[in-house]
N, C-alpha and C positions, 0 to 999 in steps of 0.2 A: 527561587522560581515559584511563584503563586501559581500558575493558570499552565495546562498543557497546551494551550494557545502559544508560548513563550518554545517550546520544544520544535525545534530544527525538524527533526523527521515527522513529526504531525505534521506542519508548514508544507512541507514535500510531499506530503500522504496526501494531502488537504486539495494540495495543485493536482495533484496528478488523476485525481477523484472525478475532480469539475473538468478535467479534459477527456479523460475519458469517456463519461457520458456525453459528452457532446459530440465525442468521433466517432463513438459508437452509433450511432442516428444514423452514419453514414454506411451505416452498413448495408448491404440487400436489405429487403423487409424481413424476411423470413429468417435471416441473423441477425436484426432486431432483438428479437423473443428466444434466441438459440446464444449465439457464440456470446452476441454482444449483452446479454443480460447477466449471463456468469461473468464478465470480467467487469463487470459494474457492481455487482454483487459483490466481486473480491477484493477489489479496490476503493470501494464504500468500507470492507471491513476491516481494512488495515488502520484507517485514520479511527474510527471506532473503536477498532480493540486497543489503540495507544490508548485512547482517550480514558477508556474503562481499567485499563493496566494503570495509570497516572493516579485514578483515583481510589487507588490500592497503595501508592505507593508507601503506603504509612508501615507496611509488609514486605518486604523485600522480596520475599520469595514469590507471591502471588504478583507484582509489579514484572517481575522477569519472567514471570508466565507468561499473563498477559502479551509482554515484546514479547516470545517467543510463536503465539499466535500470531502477531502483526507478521512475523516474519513468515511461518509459513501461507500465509497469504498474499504477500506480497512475491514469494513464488512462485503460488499460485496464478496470480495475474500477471507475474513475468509468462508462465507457460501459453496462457492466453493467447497473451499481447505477437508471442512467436506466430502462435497459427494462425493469429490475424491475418502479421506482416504475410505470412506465405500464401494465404489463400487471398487475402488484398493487395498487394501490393502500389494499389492504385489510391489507399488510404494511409496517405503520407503520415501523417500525425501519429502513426501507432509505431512508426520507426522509433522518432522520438524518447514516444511513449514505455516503449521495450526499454530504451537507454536509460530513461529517468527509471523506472520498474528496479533494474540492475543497480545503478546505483541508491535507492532507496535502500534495497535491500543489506547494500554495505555499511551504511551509515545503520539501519537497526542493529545488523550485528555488534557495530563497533559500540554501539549504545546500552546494549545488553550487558557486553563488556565492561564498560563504566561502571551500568549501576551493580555490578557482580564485585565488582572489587572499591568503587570509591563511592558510593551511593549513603548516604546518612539518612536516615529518618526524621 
């Protein structure tokens, strides 16, 4: 693997970034600058902190840090993405977006996992 461009869960991280800033817009105004700017915030961090993790990965331990950030961030914008859904329910896209969140989150774990037992330098 040369490039964290090549990692699945960045790819996921990556998509889910670009949607949610743009579903976010749909918020009220005033959850512009509130709800919807933390969960842009936190889902901006997740493809970042892979990104920053990967370029550690010459470290093991510092590389599974890093995913362990991604993970609690991605969480985090699971937690979000919920009180989006409930307080919007009329902004279809963050159902979705809650699903894709959940399943991001498994594939980091499962990846953490990896590089903890099969990861080479």
């Amino acid at each position: 693997m040369s490039s964290y461009k090549e990692l699945e869960i960045y790819k996921f991280a990556y998509d889910i970034a670009i949607r949610v800033h743009k579903a976010s817009l749909k918020l009220p105004q005033f959850e512009v600058y509130e709800q919807g700017s933390q969960i842009r915030r936190s889902t901006k961090s997740i493809k970042d902190t892979i990104i920053e993790g990967y370029g550690r990965r010459r470290y093991k331990a510092e590389f599974i840090r890093y995913l362990i950030y991604a993970q609690a961030s991605c969480d985090e914008a699971t937690n979000q993405a919920t009180s989006i859904c409930e307080l919007y329910p009329n902004i279809s896209e963050f159902i979705r977006i809650q699903t894709d969140l959940d399943i991001l989150g498994k594939k980091i774990n499962n990846f953490i996992k990896y590089v903890e037992s099969d990861w080479r330098t």
